[in-house]
PDB file of N, CA, C and O in Angstrom:
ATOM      1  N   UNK A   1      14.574   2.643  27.214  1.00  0.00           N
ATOM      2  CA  UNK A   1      14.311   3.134  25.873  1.00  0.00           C
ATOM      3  C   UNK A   1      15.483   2.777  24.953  1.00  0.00           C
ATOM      4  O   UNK A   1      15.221   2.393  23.813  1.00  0.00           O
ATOM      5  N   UNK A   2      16.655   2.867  25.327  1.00  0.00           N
ATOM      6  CA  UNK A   2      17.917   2.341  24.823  1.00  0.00           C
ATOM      7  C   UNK A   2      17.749   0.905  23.974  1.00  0.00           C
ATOM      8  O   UNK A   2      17.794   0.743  22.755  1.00  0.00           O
ATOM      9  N   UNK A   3      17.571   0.060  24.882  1.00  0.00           N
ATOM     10  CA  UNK A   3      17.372  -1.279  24.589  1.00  0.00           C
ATOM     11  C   UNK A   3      16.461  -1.405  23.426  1.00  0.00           C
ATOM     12  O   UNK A   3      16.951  -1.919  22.421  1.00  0.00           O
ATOM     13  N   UNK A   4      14.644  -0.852  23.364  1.00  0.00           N
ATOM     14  CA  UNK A   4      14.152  -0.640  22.485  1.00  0.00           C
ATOM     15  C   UNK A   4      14.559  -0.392  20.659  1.00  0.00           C
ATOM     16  O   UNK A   4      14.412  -0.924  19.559  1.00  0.00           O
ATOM     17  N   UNK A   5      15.240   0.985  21.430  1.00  0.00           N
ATOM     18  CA  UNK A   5      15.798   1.763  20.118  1.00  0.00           C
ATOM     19  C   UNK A   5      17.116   0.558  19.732  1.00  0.00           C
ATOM     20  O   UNK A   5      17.175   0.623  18.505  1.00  0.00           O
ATOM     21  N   UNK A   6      17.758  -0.075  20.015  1.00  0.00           N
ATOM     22  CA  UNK A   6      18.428  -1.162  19.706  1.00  0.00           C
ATOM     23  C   UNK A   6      18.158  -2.145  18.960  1.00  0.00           C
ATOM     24  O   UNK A   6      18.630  -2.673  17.954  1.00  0.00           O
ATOM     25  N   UNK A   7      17.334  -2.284  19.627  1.00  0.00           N
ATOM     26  CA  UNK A   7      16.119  -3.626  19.702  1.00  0.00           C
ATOM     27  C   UNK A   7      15.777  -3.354  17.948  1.00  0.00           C
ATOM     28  O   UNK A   7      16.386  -4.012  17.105  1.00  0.00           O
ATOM     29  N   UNK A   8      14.765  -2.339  17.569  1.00  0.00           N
ATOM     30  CA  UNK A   8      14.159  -1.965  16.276  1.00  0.00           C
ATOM     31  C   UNK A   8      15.532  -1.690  15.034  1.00  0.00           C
ATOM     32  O   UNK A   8      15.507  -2.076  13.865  1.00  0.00           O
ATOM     33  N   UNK A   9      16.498  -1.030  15.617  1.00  0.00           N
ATOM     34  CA  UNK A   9      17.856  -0.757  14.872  1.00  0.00           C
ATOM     35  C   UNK A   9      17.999  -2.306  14.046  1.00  0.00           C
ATOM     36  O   UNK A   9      18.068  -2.608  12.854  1.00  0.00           O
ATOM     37  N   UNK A  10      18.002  -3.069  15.278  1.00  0.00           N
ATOM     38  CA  UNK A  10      18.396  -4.659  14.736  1.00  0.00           C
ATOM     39  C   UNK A  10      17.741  -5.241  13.520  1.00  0.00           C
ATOM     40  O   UNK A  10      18.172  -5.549  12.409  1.00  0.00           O
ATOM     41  N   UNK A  11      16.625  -5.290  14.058  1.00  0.00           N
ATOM     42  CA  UNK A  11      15.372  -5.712  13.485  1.00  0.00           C
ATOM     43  C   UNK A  11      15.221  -4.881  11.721  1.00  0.00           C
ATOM     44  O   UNK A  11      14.820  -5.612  10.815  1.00  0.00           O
ATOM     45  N   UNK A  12      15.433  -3.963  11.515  1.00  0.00           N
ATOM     46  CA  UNK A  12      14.983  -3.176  10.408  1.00  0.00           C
ATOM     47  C   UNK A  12      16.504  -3.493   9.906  1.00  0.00           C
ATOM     48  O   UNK A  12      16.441  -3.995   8.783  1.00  0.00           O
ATOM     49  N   UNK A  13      17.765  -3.376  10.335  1.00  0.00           N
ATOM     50  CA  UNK A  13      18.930  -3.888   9.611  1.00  0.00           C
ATOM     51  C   UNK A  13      18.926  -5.008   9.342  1.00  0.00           C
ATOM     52  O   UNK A  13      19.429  -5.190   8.233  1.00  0.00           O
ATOM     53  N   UNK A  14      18.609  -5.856   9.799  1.00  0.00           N
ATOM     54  CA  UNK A  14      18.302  -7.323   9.645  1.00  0.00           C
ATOM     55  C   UNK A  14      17.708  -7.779   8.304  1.00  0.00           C
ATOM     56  O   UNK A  14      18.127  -8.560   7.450  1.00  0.00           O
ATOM     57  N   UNK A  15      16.489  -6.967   8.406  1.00  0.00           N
ATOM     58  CA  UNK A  15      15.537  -7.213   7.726  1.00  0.00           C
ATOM     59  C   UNK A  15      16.335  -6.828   5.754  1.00  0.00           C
ATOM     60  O   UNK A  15      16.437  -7.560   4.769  1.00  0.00           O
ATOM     61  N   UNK A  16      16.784  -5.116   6.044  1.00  0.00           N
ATOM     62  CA  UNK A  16      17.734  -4.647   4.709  1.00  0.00           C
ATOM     63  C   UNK A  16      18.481  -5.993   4.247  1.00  0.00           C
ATOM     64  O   UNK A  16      18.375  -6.652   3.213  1.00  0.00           O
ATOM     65  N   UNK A  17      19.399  -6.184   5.574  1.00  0.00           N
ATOM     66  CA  UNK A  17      20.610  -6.671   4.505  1.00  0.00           C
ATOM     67  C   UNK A  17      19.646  -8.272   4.173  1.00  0.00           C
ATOM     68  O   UNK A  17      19.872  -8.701   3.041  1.00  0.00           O
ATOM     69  N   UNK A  18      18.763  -9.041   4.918  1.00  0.00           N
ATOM     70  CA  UNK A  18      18.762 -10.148   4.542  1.00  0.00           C
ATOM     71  C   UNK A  18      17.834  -9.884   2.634  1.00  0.00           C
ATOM     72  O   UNK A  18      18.075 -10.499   1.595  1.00  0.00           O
ATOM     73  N   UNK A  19      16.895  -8.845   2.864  1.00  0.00           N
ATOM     74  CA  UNK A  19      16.434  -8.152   1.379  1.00  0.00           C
ATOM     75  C   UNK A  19      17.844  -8.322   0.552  1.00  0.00           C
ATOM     76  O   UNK A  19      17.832  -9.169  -0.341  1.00  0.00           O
ATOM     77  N   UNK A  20      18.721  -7.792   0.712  1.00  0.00           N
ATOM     78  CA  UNK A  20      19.492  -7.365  -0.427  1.00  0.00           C
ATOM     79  C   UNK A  20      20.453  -9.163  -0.476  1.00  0.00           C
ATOM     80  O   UNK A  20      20.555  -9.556  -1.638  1.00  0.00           O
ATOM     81  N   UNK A  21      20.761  -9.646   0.044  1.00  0.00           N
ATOM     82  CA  UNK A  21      21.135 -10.521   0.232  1.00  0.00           C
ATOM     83  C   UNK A  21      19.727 -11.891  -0.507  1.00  0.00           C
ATOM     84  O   UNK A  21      19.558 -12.225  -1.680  1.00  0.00           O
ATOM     85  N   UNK A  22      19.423 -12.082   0.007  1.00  0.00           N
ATOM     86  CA  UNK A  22      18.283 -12.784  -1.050  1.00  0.00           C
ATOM     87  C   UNK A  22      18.327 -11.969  -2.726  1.00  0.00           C
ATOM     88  O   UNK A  22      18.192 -12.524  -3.817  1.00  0.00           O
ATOM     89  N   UNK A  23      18.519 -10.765  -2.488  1.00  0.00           N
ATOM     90  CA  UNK A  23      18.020 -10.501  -4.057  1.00  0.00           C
ATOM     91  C   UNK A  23      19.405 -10.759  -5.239  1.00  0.00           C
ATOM     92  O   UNK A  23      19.266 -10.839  -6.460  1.00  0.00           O
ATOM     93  N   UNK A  24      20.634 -10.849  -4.526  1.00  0.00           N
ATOM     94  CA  UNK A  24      21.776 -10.981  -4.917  1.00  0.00           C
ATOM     95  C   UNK A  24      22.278 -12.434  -5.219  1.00  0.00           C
ATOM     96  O   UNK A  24      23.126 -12.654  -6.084  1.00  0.00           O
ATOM     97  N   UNK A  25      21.545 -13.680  -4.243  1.00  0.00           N
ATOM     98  CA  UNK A  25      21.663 -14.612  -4.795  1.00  0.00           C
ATOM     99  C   UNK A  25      20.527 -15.326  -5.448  1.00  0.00           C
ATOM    100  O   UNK A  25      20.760 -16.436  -5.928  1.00  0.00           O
ATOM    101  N   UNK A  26      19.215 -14.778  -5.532  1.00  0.00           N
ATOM    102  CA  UNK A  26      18.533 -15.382  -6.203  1.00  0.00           C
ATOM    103  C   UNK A  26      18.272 -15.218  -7.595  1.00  0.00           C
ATOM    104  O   UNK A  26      18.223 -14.080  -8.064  1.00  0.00           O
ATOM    105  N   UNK A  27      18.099 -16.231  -8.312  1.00  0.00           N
ATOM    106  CA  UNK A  27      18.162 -16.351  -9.728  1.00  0.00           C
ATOM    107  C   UNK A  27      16.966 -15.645 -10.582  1.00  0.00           C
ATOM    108  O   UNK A  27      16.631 -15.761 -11.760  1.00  0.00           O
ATOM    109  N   UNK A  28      16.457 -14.858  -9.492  1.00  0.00           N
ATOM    110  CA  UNK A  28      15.103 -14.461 -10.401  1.00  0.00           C
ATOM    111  C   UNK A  28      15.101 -13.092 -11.074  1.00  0.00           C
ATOM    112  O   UNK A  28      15.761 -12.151 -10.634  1.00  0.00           O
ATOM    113  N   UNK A  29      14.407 -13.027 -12.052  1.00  0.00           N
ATOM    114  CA  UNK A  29      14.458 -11.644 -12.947  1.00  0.00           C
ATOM    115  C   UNK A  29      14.168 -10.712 -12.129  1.00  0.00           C
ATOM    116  O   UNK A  29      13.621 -10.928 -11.048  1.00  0.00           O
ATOM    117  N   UNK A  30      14.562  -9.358 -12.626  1.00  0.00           N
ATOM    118  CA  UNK A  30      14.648  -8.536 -12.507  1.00  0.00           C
ATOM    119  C   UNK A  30      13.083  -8.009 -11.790  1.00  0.00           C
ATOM    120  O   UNK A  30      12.839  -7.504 -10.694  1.00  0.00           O
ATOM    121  N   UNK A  31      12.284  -8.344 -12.830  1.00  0.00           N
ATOM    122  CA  UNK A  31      10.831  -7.238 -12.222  1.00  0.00           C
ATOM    123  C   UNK A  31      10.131  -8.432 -11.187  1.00  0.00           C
ATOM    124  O   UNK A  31       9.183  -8.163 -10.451  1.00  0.00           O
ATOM    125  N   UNK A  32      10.608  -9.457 -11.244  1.00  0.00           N
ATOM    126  CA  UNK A  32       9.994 -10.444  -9.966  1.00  0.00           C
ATOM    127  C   UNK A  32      10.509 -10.083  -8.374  1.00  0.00           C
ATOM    128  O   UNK A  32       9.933 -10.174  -7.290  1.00  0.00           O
ATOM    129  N   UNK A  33      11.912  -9.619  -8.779  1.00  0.00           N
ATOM    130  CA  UNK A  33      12.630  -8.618  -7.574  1.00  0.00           C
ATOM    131  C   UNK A  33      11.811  -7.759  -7.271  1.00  0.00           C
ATOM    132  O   UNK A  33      11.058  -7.826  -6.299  1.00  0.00           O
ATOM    133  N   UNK A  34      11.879  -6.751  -8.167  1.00  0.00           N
ATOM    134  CA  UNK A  34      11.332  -5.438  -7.853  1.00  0.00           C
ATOM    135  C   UNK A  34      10.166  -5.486  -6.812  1.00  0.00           C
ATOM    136  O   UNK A  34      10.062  -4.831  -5.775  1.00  0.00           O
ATOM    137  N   UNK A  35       9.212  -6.530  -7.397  1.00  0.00           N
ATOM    138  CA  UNK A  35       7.908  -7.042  -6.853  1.00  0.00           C
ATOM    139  C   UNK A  35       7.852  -7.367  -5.959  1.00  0.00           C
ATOM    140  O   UNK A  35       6.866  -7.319  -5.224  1.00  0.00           O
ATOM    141  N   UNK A  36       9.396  -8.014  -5.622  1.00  0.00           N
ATOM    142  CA  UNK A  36       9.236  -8.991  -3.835  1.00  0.00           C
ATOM    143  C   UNK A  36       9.496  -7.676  -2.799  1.00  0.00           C
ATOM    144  O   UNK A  36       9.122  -7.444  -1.649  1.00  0.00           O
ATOM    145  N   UNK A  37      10.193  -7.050  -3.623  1.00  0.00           N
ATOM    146  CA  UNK A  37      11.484  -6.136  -2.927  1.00  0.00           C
ATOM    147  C   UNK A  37       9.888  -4.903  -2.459  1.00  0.00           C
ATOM    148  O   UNK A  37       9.784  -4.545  -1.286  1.00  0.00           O
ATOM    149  N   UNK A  38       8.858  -4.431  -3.489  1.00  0.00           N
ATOM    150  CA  UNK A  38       8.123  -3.657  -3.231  1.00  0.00           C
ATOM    151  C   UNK A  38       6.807  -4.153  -2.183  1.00  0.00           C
ATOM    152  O   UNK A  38       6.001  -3.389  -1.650  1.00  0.00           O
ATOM    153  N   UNK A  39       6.832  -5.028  -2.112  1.00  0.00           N
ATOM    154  CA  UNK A  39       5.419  -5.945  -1.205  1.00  0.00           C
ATOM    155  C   UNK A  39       6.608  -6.077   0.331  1.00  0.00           C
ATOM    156  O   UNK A  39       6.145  -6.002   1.470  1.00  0.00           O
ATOM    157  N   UNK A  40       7.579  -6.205   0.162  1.00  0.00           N
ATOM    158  CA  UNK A  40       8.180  -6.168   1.138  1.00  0.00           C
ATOM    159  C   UNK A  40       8.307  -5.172   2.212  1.00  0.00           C
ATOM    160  O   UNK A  40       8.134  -5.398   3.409  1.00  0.00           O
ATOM    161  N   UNK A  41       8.632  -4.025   1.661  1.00  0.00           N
ATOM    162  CA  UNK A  41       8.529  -2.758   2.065  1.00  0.00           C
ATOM    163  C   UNK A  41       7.418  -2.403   2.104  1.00  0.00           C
ATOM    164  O   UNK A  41       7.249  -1.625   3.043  1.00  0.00           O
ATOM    165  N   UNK A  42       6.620  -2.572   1.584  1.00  0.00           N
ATOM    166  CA  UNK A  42       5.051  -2.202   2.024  1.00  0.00           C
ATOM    167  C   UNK A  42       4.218  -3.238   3.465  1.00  0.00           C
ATOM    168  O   UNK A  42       3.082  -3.185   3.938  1.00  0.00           O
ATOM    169  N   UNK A  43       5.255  -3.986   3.745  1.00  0.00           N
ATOM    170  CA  UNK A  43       4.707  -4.852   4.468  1.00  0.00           C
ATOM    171  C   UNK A  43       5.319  -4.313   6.066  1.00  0.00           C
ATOM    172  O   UNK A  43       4.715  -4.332   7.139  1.00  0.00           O
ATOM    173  N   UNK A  44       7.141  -3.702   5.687  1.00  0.00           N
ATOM    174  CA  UNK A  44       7.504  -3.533   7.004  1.00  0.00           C
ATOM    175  C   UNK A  44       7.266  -2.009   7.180  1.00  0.00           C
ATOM    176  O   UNK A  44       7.501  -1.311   8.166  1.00  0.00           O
ATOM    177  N   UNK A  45       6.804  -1.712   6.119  1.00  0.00           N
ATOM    178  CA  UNK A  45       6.241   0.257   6.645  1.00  0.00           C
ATOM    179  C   UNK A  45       4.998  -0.081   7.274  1.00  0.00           C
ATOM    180  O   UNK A  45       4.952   0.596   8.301  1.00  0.00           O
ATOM    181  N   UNK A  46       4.139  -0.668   7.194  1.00  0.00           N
ATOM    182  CA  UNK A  46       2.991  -1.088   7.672  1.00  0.00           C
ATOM    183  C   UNK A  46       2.903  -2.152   8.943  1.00  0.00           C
ATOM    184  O   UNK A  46       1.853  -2.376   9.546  1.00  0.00           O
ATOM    185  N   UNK A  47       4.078  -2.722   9.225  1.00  0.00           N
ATOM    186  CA  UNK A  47       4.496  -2.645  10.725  1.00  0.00           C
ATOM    187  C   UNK A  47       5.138  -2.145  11.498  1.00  0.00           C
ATOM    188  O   UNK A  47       5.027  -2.378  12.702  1.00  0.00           O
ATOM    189  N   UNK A  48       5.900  -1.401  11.038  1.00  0.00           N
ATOM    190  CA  UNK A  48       6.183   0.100  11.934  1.00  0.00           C
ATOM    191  C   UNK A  48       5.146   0.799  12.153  1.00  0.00           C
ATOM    192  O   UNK A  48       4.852   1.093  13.312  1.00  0.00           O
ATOM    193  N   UNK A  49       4.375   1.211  11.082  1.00  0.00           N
ATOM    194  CA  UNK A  49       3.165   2.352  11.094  1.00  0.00           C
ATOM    195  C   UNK A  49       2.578   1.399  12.954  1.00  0.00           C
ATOM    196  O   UNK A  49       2.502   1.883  14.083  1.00  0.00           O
ATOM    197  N   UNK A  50       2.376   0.391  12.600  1.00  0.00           N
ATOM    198  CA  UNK A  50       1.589  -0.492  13.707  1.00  0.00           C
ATOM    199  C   UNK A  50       2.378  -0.557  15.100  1.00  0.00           C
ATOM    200  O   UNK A  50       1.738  -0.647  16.147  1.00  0.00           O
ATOM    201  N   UNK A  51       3.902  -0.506  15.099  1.00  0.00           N
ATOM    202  CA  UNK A  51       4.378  -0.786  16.356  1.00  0.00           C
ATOM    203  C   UNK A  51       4.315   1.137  16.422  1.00  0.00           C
ATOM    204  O   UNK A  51       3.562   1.451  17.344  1.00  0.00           O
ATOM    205  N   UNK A  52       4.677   1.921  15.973  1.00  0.00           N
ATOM    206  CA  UNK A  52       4.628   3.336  16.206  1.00  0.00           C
ATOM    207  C   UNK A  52       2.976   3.493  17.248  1.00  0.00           C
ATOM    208  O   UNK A  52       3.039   3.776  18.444  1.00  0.00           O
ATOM    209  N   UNK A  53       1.691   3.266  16.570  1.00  0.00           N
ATOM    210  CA  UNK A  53       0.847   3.208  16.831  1.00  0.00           C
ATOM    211  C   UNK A  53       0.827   2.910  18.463  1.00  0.00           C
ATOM    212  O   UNK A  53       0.683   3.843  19.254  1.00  0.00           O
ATOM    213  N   UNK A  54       0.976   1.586  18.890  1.00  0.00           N
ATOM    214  CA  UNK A  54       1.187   1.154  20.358  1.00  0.00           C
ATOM    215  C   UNK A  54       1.902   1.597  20.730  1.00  0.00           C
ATOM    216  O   UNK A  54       1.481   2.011  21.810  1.00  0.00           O
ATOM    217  N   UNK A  55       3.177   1.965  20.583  1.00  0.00           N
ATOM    218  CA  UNK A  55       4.188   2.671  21.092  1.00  0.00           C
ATOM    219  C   UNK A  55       3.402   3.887  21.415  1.00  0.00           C
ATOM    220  O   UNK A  55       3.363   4.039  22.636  1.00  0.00           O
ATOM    221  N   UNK A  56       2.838   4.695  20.845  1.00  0.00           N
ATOM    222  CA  UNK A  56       1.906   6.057  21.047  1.00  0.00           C
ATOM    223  C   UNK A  56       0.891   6.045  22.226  1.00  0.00           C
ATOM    224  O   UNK A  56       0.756   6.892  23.109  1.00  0.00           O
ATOM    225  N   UNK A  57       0.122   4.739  22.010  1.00  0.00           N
ATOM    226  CA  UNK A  57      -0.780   4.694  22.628  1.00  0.00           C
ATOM    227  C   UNK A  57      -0.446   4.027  24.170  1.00  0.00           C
ATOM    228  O   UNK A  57      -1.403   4.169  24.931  1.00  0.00           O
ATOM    229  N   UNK A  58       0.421   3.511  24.616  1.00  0.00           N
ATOM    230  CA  UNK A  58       1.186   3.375  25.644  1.00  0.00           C
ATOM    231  C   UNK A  58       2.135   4.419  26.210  1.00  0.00           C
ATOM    232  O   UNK A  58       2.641   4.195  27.310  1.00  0.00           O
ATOM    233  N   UNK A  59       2.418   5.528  25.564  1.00  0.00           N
ATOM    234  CA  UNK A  59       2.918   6.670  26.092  1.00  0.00           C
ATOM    235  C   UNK A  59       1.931   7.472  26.882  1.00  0.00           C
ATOM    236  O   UNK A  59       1.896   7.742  28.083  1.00  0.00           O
ATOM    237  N   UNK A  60       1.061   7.812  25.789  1.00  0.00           N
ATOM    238  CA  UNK A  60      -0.176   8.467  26.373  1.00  0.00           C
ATOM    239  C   UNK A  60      -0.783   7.546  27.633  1.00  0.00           C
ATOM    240  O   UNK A  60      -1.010   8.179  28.664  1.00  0.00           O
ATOM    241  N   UNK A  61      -1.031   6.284  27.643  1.00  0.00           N
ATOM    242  CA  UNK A  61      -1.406   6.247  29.153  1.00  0.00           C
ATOM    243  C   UNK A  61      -0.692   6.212  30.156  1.00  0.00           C
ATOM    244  O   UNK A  61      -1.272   6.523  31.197  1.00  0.00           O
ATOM    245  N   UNK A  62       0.573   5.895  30.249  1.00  0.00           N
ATOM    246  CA  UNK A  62       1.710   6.333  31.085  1.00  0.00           C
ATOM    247  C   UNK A  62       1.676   7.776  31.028  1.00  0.00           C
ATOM    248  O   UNK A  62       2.455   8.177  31.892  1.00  0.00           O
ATOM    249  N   UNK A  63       1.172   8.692  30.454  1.00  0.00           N
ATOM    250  CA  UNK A  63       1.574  10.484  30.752  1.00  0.00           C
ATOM    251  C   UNK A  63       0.523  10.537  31.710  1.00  0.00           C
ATOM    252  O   UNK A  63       0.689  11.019  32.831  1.00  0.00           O
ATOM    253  N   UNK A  64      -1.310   9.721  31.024  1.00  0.00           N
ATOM    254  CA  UNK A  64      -2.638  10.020  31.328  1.00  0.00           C
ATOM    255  C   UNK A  64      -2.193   9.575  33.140  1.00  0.00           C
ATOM    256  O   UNK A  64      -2.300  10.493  33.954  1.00  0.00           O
ATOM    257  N   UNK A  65      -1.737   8.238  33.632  1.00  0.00           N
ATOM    258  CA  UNK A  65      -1.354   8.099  34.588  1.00  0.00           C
ATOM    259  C   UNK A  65      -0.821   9.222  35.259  1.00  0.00           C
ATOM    260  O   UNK A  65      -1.179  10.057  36.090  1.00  0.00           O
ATOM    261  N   UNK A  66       0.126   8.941  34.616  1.00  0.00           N
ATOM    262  CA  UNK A  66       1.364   9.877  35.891  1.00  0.00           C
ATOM    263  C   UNK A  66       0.041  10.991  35.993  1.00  0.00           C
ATOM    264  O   UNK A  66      -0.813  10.480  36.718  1.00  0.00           O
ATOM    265  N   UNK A  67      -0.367  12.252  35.534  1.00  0.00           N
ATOM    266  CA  UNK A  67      -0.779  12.833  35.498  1.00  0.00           C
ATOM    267  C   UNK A  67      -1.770  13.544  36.355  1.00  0.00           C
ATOM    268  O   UNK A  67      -1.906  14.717  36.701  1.00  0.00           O
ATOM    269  N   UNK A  68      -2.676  11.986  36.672  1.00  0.00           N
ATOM    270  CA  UNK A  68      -3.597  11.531  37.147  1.00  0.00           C
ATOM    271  C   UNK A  68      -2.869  11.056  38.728  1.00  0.00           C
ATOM    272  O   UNK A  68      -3.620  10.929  39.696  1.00  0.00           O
ATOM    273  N   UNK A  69      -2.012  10.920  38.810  1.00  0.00           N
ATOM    274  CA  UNK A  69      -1.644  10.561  40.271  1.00  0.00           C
ATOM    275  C   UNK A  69      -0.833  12.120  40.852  1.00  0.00           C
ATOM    276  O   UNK A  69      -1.014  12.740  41.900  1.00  0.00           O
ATOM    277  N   UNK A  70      -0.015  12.365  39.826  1.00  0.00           N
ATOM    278  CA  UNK A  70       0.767  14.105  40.054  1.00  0.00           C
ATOM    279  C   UNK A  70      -0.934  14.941  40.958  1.00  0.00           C
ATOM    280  O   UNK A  70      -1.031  15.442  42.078  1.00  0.00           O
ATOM    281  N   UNK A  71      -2.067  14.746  39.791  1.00  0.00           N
ATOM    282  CA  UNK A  71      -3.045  15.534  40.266  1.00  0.00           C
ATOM    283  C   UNK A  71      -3.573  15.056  41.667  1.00  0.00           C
ATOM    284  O   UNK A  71      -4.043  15.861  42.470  1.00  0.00           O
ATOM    285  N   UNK A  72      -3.472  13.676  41.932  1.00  0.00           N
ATOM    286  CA  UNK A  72      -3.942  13.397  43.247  1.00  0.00           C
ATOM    287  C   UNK A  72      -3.204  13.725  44.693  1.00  0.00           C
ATOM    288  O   UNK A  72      -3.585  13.834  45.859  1.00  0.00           O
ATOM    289  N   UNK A  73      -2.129  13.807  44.095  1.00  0.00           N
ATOM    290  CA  UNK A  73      -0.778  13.852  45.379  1.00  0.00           C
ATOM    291  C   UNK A  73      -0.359  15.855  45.878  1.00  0.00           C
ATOM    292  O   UNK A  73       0.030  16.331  46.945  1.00  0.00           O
ATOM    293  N   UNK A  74      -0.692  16.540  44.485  1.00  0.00           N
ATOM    294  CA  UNK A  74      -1.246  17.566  44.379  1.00  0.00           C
ATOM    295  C   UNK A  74      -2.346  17.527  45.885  1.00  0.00           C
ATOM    296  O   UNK A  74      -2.000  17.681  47.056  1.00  0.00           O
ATOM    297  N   UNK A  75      -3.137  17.377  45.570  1.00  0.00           N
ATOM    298  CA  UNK A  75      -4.804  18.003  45.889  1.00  0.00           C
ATOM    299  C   UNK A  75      -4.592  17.374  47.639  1.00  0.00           C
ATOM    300  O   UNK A  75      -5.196  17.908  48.569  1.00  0.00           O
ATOM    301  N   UNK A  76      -3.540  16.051  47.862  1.00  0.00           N
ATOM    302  CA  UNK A  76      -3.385  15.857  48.903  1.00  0.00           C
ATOM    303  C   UNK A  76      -2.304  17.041  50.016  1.00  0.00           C
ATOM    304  O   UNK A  76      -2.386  17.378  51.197  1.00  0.00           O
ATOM    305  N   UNK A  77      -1.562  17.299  49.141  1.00  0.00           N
ATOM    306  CA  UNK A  77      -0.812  18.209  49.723  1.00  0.00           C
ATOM    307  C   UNK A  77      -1.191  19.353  49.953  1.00  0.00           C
ATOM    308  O   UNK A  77      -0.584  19.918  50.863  1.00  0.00           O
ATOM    309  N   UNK A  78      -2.046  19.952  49.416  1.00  0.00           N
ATOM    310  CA  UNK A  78      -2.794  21.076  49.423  1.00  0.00           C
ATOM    311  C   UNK A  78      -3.589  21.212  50.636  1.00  0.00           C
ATOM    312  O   UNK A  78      -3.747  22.251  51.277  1.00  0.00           O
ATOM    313  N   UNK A  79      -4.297  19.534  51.005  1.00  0.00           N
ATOM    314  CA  UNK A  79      -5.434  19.580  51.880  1.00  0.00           C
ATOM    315  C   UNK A  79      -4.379  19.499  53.320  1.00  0.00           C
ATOM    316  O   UNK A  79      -4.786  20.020  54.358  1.00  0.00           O
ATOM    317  N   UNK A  80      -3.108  18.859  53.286  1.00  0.00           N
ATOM    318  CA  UNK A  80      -2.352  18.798  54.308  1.00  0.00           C
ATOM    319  C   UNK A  80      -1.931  19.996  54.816  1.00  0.00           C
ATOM    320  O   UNK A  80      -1.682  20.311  55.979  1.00  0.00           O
ATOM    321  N   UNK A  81      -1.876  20.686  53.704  1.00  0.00           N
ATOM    322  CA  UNK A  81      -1.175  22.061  54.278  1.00  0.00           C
ATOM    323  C   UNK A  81      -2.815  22.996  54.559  1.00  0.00           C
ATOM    324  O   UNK A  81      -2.515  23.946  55.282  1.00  0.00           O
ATOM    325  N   UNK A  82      -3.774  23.024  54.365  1.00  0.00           N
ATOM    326  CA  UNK A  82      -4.464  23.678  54.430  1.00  0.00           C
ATOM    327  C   UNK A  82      -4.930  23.389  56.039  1.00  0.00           C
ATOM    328  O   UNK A  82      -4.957  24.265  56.903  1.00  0.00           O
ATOM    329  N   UNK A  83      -5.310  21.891  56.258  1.00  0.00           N
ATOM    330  CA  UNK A  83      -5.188  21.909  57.970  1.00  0.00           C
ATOM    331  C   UNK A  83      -4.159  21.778  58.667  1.00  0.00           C
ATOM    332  O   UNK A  83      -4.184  21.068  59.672  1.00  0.00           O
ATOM    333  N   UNK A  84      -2.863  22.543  58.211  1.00  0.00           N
ATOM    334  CA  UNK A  84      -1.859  22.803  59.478  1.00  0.00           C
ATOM    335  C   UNK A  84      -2.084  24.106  59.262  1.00  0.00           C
ATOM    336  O   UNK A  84      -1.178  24.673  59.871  1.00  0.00           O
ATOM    337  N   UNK A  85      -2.525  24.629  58.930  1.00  0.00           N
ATOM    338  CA  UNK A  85      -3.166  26.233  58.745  1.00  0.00           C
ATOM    339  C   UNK A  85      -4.064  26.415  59.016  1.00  0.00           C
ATOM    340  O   UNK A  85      -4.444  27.583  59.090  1.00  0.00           O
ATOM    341  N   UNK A  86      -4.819  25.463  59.286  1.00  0.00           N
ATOM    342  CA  UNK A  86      -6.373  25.904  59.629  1.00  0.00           C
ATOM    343  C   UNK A  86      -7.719  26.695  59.185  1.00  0.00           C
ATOM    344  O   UNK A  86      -8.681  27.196  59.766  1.00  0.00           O
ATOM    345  N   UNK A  87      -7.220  26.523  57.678  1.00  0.00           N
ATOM    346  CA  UNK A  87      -8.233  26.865  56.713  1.00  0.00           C
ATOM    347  C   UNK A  87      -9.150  26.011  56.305  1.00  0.00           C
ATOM    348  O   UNK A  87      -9.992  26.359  55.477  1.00  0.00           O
TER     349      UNK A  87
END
């Protein structure tokens, strides 16, 4: 998870400074900025929204798993101990 959280740190700093950096040397007006600068950010909130999404939906089947095997290993142990008891 480390690596991940690294991983995205990079990626979204990357992304800032090369924004502010383009907007500092390019020669263009003011509200043509604004414009790049706002489609921009609407572009990387809307791929986060999207990697959040999978990120979610890959948790949940890793829990649905585990879960699903906890319950099987469960129900085995139960039946193990129930015939050394003889119920």
């Amino acid at each position: 998870m480390k690596k991940g959280g690294s991983f995205f740190w990079g990626v979204f700093l990357g992304t800032m400074a090369g924004l502010i950096v383009g907007m500092i040397l390019s020669p263009k007006k003011e509200e043509k900025i604004k414009n790049i600068l706002e489609k921009k950010t609407e572009e990387l909130r809307n791929n986060l929204q999207d990697i959040g999404k999978k990120i979610g939906k890959k948790v949940h089947k890793i829990k649905s798993d585990f879960e699903t095997k906890w319950k099987k290993k469960k129900i085995e142990k139960m039946d193990q101990v129930e015939d050394e008891l003889g119920t």
